[in-house]
DSSP file (Angstrom, degrees, kcal/mol; ACC not computed):
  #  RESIDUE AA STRUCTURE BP1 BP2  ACC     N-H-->O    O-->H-N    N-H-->O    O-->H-N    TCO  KAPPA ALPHA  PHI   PSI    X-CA   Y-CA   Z-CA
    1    1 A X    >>        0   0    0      0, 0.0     4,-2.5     0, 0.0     3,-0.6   0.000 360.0 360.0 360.0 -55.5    0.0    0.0    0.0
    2    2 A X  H 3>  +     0   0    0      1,-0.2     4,-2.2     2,-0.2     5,-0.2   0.859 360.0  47.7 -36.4 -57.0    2.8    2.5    1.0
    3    3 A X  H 3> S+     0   0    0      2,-0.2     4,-1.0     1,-0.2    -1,-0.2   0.746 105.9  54.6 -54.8 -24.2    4.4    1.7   -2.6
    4    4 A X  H <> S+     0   0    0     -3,-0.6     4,-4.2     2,-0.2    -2,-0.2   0.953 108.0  50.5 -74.7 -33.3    1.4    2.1   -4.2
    5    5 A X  H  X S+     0   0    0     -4,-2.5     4,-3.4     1,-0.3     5,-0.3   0.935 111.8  51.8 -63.5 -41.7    1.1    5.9   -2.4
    6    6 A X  H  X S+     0   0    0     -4,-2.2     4,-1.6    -5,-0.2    -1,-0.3   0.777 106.6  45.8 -80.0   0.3    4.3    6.5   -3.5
    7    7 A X  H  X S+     0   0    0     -4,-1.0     4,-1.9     2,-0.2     5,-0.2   0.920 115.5  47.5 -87.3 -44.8    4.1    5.7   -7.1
    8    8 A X  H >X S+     0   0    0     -4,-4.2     4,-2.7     1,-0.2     3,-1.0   0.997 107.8  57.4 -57.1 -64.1    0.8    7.6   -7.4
    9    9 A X  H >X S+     0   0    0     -4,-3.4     4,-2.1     1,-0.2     3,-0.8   0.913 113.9  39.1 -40.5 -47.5    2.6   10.6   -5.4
   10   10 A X  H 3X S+     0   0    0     -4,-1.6     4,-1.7    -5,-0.3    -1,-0.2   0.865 111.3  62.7 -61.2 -23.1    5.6   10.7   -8.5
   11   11 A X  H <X S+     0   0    0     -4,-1.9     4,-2.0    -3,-1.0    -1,-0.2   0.857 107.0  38.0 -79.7 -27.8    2.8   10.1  -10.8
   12   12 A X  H <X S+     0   0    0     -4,-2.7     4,-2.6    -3,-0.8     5,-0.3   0.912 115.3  51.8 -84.5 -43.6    1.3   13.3   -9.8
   13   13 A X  H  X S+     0   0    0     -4,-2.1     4,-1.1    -5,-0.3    -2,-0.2   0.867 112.8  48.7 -61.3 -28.6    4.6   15.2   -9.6
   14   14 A X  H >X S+     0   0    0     -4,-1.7     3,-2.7     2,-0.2     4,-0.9   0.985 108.8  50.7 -93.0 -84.2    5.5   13.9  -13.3
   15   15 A X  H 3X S+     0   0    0     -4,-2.0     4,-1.7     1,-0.3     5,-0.3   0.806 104.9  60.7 -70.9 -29.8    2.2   14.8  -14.9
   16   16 A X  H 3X S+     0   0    0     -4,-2.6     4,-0.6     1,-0.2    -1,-0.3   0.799 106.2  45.0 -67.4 -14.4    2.6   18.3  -13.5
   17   17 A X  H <X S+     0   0    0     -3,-2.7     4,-1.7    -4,-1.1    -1,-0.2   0.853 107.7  52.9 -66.7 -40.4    5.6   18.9  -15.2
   18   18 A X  H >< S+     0   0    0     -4,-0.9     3,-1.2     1,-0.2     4,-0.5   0.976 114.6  41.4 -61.7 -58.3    4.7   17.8  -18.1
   19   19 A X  H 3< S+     0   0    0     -4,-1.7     3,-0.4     1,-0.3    -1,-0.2   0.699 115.2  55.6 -51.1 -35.7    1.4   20.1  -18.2
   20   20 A X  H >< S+     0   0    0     -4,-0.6     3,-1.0    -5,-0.3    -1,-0.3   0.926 114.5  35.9 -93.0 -35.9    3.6   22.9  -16.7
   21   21 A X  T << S+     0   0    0     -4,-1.7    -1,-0.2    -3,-1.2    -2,-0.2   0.328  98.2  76.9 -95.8  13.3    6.2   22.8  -19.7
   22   22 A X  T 3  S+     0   0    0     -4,-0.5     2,-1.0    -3,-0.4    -1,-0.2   0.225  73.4 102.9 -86.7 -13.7    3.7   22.0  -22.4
   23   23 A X    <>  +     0   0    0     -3,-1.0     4,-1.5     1,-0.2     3,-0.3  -0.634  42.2 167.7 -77.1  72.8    3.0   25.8  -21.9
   24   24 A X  H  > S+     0   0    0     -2,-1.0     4,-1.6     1,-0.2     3,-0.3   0.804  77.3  50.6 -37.6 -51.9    4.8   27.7  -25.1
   25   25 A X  H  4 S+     0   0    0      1,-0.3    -1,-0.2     2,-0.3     5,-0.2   0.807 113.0  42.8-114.4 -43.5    3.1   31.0  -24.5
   26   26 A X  H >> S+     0   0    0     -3,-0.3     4,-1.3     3,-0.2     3,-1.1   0.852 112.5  51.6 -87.3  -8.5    4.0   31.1  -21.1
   27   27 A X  H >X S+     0   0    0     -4,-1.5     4,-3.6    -3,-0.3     2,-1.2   0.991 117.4  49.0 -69.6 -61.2    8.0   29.8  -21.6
   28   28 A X  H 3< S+     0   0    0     -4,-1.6    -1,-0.3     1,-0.4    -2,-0.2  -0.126 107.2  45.1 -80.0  35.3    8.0   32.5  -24.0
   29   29 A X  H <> S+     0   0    0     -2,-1.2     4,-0.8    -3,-1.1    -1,-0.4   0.463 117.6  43.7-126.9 -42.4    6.8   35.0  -22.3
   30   30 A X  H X< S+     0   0    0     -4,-1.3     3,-1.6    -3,-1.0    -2,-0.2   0.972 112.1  59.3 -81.7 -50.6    9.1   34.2  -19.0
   31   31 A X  T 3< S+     0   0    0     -4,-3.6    -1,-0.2     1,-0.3    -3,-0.2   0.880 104.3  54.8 -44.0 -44.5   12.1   33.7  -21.9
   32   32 A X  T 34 S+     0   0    0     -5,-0.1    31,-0.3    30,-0.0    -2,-0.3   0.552  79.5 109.0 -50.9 -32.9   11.3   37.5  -22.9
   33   33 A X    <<  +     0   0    0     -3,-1.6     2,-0.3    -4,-0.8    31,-0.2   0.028  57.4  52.2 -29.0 130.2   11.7   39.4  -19.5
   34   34 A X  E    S-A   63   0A   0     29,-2.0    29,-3.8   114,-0.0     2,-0.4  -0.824  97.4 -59.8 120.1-164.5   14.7   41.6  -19.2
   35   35 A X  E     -A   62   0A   0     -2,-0.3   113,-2.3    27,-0.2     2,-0.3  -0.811  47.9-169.0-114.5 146.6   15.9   44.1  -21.1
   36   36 A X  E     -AB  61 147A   0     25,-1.3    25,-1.5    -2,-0.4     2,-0.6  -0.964  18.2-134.8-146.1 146.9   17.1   43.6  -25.1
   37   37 A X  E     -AB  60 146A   0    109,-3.1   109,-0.6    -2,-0.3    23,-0.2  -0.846  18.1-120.9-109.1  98.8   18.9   45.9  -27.1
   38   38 A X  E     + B   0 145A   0     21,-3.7    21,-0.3    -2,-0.6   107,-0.2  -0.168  40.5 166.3 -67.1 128.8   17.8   46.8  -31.0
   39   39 A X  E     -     0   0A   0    105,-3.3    13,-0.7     1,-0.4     2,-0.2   0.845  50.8 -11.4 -71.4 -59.8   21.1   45.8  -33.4
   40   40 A X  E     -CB  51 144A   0    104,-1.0   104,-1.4    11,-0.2    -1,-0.4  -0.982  40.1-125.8-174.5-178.8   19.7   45.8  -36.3
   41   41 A X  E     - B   0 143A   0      9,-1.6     9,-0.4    -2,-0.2     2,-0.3  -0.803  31.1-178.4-116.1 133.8   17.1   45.8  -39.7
   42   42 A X  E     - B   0 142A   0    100,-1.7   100,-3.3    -2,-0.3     2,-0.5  -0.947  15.6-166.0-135.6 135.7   17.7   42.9  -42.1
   43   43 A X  E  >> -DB  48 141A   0      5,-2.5     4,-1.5    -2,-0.3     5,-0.6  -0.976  10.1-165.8 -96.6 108.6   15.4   42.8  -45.3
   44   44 A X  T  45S+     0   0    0     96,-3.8    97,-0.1    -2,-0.5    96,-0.1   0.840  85.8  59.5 -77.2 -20.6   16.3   38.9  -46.4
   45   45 A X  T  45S+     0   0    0     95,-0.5    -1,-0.2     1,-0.2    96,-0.1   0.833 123.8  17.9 -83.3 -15.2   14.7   39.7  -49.9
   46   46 A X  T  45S-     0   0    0     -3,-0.4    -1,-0.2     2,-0.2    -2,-0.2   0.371  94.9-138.5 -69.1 -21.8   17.2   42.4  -50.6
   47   47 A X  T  <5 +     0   0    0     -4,-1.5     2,-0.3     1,-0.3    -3,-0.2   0.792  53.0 144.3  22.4  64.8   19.5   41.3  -48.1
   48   48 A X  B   < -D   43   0A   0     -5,-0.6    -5,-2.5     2,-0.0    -1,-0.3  -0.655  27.9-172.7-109.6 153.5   20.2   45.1  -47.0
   49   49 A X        -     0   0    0     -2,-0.3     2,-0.5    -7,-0.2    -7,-0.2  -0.645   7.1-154.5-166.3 108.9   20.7   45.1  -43.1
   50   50 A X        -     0   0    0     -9,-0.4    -9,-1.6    -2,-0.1     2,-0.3  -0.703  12.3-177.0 -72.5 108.8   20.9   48.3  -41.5
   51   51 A X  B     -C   40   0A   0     -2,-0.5     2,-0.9   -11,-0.2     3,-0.2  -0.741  39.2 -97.1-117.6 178.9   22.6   48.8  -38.4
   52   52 A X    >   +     0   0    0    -13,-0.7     3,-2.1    -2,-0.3     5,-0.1  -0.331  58.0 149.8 -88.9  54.3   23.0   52.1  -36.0
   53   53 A X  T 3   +     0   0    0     -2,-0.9    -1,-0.2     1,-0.4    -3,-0.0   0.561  67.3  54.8 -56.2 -42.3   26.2   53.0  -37.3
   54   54 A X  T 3  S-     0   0    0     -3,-0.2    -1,-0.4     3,-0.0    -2,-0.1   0.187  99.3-135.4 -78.0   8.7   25.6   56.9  -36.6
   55   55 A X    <   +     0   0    0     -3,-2.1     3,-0.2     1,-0.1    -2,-0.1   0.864  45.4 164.5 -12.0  85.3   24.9   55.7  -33.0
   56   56 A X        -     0   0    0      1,-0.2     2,-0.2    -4,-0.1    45,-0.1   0.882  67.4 -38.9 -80.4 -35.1   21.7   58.4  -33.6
   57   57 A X        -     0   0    0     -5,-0.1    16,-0.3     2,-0.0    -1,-0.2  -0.715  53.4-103.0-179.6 134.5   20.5   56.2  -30.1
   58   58 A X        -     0   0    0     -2,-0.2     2,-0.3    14,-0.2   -21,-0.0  -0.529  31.8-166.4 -34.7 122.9   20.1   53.3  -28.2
   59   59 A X        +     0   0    0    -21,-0.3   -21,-3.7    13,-0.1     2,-0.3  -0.989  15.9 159.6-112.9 147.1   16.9   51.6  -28.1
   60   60 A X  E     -AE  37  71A   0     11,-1.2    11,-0.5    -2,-0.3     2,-0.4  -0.966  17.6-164.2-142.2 135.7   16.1   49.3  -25.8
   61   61 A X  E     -AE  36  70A   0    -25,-1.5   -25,-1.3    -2,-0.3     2,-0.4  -0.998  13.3-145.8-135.7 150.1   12.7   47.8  -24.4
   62   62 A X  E     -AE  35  69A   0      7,-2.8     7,-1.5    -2,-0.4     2,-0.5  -0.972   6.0-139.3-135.3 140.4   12.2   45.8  -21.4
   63   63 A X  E     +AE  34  68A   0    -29,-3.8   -29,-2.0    -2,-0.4     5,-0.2  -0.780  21.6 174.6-102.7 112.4    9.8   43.1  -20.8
   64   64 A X        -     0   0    0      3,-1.2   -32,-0.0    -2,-0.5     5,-0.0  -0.283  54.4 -79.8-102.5-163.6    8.3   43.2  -17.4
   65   65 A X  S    S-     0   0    0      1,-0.2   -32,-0.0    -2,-0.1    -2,-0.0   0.918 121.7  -5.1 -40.6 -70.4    5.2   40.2  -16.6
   66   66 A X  S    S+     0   0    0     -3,-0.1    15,-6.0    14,-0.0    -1,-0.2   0.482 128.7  64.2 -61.2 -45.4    2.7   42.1  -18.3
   67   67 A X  E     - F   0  80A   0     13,-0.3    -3,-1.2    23,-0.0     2,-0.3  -0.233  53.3-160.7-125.4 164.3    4.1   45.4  -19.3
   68   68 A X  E     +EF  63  79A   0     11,-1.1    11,-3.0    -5,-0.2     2,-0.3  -0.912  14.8 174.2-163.6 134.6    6.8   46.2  -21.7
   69   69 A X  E     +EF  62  78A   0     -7,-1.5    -7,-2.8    -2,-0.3     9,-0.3  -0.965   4.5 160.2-145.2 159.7    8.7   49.8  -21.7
   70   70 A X  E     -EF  61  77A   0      7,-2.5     7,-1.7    -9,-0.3     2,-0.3  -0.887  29.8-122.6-156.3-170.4   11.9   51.2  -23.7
   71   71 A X  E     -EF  60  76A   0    -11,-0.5   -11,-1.2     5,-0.3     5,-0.2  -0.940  17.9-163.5-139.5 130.1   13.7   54.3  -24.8
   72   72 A X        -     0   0    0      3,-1.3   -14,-0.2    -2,-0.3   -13,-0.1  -0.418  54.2 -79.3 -95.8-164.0   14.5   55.3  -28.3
   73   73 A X  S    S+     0   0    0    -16,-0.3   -15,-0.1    -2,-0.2   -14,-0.1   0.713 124.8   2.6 -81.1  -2.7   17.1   57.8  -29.2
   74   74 A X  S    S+     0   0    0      1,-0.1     2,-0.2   -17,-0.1    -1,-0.2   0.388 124.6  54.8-141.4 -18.9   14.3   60.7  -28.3
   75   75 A X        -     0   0    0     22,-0.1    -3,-1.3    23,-0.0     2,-0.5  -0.723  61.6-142.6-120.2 171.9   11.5   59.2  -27.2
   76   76 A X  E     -F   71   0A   0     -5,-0.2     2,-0.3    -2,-0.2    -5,-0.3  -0.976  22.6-174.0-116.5 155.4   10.1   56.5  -24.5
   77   77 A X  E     +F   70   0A   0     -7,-1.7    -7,-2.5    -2,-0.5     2,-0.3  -0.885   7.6 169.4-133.9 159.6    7.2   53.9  -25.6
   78   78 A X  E     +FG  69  94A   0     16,-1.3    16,-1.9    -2,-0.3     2,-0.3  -0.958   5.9 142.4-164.8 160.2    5.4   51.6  -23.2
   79   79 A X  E     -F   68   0A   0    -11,-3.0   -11,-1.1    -2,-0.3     2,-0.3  -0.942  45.5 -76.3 165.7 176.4    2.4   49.3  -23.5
   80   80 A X  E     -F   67   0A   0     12,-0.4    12,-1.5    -2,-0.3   -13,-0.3  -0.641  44.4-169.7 -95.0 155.6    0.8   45.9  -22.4
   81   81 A X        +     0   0    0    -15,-6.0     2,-0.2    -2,-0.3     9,-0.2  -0.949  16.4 179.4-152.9 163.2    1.7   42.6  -24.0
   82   82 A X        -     0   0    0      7,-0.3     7,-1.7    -2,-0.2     2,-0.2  -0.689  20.0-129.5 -89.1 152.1    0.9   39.0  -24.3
   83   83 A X  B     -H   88   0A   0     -2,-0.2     2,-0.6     5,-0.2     5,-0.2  -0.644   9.6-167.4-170.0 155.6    2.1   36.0  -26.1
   84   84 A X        -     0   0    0      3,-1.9     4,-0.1    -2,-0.2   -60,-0.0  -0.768  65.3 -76.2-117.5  73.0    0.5   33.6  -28.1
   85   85 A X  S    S+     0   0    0     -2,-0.6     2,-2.8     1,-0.2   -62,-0.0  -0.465 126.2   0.0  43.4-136.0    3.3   30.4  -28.7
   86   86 A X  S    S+     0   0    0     -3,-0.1    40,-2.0     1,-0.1     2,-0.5   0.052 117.6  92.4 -71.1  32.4    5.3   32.6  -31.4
   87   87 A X  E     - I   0 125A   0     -2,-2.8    -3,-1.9    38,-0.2     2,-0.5  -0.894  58.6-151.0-149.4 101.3    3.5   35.7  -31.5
   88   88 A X  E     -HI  83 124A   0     36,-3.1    36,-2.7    -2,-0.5     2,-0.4  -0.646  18.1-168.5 -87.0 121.5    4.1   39.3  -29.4
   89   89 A X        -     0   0    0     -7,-1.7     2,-3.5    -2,-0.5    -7,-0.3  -0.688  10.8-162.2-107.4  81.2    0.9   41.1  -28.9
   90   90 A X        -     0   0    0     -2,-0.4    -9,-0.2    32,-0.2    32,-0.1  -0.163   6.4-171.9 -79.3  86.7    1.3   44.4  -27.7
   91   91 A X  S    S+     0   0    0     -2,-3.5     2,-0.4    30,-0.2    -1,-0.2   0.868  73.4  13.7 -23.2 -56.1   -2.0   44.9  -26.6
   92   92 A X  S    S-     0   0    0    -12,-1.5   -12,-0.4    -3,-0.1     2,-0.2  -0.963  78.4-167.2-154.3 130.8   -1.8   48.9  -25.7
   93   93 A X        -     0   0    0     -2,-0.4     2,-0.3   -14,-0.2   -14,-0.2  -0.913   0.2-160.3-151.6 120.8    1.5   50.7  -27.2
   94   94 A X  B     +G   78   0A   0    -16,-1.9   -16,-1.3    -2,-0.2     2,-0.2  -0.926  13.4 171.5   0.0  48.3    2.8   54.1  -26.2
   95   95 A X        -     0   0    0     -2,-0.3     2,-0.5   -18,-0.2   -18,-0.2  -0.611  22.3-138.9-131.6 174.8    5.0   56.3  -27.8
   96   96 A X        -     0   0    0     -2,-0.2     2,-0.8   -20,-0.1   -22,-0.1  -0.998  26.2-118.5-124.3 141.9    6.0   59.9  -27.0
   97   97 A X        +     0   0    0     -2,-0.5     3,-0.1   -22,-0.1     2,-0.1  -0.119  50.8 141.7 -26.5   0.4    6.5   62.6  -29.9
   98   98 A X        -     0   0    0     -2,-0.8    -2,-0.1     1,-0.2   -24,-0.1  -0.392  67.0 -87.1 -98.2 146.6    9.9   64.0  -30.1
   99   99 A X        -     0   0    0      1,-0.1     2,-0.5    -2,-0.1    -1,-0.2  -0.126  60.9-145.7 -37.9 118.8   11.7   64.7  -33.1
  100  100 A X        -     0   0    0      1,-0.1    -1,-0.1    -3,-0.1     5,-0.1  -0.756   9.9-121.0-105.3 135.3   13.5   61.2  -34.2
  101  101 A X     >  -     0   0    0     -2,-0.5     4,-1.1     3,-0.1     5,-0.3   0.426  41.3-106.5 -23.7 170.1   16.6   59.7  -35.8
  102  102 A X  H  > S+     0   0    0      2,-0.2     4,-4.2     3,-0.1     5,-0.2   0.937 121.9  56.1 -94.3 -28.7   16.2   57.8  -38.6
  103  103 A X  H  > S+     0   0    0      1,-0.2     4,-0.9     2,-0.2     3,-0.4   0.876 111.7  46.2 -25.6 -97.8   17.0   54.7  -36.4
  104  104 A X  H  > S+     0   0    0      2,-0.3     4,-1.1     1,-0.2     3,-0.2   0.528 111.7  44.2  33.4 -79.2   14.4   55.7  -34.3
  105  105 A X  H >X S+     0   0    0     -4,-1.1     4,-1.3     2,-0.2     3,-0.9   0.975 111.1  58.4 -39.0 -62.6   11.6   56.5  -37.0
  106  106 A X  H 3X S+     0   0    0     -4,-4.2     4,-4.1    -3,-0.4     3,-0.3   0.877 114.7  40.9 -52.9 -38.1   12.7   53.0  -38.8
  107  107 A X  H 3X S+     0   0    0     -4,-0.9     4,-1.5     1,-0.3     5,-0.3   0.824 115.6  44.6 -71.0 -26.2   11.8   51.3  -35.2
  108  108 A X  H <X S+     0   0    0     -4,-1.1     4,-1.6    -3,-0.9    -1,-0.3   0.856 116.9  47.5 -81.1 -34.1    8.9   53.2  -34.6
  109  109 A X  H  X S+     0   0    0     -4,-1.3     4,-2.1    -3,-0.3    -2,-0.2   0.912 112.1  53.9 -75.3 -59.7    7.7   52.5  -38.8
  110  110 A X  H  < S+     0   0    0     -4,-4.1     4,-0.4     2,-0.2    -2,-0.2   0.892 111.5  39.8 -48.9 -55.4    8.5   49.0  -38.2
  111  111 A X  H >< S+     0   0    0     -4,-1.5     3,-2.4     2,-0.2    -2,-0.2   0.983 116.5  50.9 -63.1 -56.4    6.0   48.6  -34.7
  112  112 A X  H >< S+     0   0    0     -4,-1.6     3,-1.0     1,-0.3     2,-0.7   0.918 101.6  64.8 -58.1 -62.6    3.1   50.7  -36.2
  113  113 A X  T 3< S+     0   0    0     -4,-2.1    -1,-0.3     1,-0.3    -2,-0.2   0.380  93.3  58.9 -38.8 -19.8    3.4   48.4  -39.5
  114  114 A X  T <  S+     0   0    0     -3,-2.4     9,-1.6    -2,-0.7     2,-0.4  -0.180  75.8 138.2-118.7  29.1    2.1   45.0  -37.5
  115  115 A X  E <   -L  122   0B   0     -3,-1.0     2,-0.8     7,-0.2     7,-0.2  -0.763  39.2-161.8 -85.5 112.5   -1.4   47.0  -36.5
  116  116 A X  E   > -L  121   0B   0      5,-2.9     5,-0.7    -2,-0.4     3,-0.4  -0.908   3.2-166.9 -97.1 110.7   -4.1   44.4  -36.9
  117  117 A X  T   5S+     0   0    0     -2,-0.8    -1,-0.1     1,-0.2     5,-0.1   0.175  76.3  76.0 -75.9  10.2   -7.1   46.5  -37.1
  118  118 A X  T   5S+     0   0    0      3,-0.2    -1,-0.2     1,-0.1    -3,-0.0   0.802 112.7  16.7-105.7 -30.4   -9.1   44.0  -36.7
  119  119 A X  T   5S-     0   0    0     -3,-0.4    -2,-0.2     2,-0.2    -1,-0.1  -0.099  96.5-115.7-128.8  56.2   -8.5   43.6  -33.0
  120  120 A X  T   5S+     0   0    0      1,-0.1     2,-0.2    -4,-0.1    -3,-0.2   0.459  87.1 109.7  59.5  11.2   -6.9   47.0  -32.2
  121  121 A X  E   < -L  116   0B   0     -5,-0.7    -5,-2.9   -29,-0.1     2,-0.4  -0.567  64.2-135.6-139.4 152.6   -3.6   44.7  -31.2
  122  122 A X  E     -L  115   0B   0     -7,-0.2     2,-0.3    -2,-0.2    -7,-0.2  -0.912  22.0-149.4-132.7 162.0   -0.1   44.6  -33.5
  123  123 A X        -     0   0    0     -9,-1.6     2,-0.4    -2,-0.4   -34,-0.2  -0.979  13.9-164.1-147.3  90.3    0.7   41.6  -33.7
  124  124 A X  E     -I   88   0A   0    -36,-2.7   -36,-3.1    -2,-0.3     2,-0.3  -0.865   8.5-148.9-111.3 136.8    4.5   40.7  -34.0
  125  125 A X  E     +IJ  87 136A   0     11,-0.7    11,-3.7    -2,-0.4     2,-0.3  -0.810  31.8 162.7-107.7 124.2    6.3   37.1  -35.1
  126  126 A X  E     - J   0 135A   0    -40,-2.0     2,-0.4    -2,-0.3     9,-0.2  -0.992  32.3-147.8-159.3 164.1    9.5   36.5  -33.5
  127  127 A X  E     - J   0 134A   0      7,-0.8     7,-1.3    -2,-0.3     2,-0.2  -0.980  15.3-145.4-126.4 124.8   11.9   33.8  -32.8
  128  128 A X  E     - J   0 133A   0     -2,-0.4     5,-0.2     5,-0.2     3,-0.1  -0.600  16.8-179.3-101.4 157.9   14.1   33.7  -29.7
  129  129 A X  E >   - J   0 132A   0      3,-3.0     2,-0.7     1,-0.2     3,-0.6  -0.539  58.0 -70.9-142.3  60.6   17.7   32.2  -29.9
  130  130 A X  T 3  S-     0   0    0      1,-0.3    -1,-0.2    -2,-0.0     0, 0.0  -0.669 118.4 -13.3  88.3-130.2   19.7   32.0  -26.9
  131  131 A X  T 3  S+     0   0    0     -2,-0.7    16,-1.6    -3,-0.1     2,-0.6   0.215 118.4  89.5 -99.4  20.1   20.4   35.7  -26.5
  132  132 A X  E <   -JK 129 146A   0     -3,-0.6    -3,-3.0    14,-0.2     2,-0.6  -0.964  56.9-161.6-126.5 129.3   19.4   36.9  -29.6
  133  133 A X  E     -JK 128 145A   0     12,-1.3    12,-2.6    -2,-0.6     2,-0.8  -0.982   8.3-172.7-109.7  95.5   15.0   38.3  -30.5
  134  134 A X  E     -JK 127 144A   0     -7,-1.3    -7,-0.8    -2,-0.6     2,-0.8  -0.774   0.7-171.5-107.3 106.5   14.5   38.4  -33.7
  135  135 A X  E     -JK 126 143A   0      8,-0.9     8,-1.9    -2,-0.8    -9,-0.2  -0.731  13.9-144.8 -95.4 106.2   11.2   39.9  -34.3
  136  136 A X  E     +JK 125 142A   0    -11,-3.7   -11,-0.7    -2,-0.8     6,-0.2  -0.448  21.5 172.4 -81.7 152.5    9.6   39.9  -37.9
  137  137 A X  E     +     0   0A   0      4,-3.6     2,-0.3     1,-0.9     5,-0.2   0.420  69.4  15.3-143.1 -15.5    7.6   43.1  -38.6
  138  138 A X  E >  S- K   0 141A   0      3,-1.6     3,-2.9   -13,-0.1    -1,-0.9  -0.965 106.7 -66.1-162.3 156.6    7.0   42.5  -42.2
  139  139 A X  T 3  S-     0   0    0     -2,-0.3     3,-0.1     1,-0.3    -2,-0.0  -0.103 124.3 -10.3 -42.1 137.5    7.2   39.5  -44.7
  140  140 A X  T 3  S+     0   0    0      1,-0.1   -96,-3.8   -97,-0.1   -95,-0.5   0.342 108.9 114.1  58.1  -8.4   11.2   39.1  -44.6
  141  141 A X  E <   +BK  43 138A   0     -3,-2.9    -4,-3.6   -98,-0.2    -3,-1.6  -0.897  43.8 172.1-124.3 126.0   11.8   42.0  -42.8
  142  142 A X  E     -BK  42 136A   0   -100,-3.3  -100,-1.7    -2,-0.5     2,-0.4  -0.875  25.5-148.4-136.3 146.0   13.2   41.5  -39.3
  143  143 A X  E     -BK  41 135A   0     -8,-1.9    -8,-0.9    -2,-0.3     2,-0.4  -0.890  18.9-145.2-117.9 171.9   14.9   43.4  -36.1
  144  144 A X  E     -BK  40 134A   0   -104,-1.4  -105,-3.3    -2,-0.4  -104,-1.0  -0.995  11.5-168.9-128.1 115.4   17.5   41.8  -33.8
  145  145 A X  E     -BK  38 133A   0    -12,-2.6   -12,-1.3    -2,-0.4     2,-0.5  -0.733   9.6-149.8 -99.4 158.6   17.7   42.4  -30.3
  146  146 A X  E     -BK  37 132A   0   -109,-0.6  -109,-3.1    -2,-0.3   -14,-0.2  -0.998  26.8-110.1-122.1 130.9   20.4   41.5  -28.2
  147  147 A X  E      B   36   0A   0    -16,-1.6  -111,-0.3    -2,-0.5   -16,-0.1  -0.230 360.0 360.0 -37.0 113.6   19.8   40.6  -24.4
  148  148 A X              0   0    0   -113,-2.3  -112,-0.1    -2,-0.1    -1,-0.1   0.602 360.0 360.0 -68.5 360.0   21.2   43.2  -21.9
């Protein structure tokens, strides 16, 4: 009887791991937390890849649970997010007005471009790698963050 309680007890410990790491959207929400640093723009159909050469500014956004905020080279943006197994939803995004770089604009062009009007949400495809976010924003057209 005793054996039988402990086999049942592992048996419970074992299927709740499995169930607990069977969650993509929340492992890739946890992986995202911290702070990431934009590298660069790669168009793979052109193969042009733009990096911030002029350092015009750092931007950088950090992923708290919920919440997401960053800094471009003039401005700060914030908002809520989700995500949905490969797929960053910023719910509510942020930005403030100040004249921008072209670094800066391109990031800012890029974010507004994934606006799903259909549920008020942009809607970004990205693949994490280690330390490296690479967030697609248009067919082929990609940014790279690096982890801070």
């Amino acid at each position: 009887m005793k054996n039988i309680m402990i086999l049942l007890g592992l048996l419970f410990i074992l299927l709740g791991n499995i169930s607990c790491n069977s969650d993509d959207s929340s492992n890739n929400q946890n992986s995202l937390l911290g702070t990431w640093e934009l590298v660069q723009f790669e168009d793979q159909t052109t193969t042009i890849i733009m990096n911030d050469l002029d350092n015009f500014g750092l931007i950088t956004i950090t992923f708290e649970d919920e919440e997401f905020e960053g800094t471009t080279g003039s401005n700060i943006f914030f908002g809520d997010y989700i995500v949905e197994s490969e797929v960053l939803i910023f719910l509510k995004f942020g930005i403030s007005e100040v004249n921008e770089s072209e670094w800066g604009q391109k990031f800012g062009d890029a974010i507004v471009s994934t606006y799903n009007s259909n549920d008020n949400n942009y809607r970004l495809f990205f693949i994490l790698q280690e330390n490296i976010l690479k967030i697609e924003y248009k067919p082929t057209e990609f940014m790279y963050f690096e982890r801070q």
